[in-house]
N, C-alpha and C positions, 0 to 999 in steps of 0.2 A: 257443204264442204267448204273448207276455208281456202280463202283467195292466196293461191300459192305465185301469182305475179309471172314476170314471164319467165321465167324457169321451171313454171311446172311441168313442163315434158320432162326435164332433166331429173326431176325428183321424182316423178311417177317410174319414170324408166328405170331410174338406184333400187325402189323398192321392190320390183317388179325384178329385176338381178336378182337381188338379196333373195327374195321367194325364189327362185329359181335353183340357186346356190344351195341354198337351205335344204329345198327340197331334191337337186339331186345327193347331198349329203346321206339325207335320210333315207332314200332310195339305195344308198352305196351300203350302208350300214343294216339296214335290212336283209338285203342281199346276201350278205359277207357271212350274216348270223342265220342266214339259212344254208350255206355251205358251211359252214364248221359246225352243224349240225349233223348233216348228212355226213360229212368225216370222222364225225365223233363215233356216229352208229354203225358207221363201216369197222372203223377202228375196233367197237365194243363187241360185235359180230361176231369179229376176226377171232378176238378173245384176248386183245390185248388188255390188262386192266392198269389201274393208275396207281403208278410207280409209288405213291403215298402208301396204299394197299388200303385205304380207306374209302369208304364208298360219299358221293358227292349229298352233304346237307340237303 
């Protein structure tokens, strides 16, 4: 590993944010796209269909 002098806490710490951030993004977006799944299929259930009257590619 290369000699990051003395601010490498400060830079291990920024990346180690950055993963952090990142990762709960992708945890928020995962999530979100498993409820609006589950609202789709309730929705689709119900019998409501989509307003286009065409069926999704």
């Amino acid at each position: 590993m290369s000699d990051l002098g003395p601010h490498a806490g400060f830079i291990l710490a920024s990346y180690a944010a950055v993963v952090l951030v990142l990762g709960g993004l992708i945890l928020t977006v995962i999530l979100d796209h498993r409820a609006q799944k589950r609202a789709l299929a309730a929705l689709e259930q119900r019998g409501a269909g989509r307003r286009s009257g065409q069926a999704a590619p």
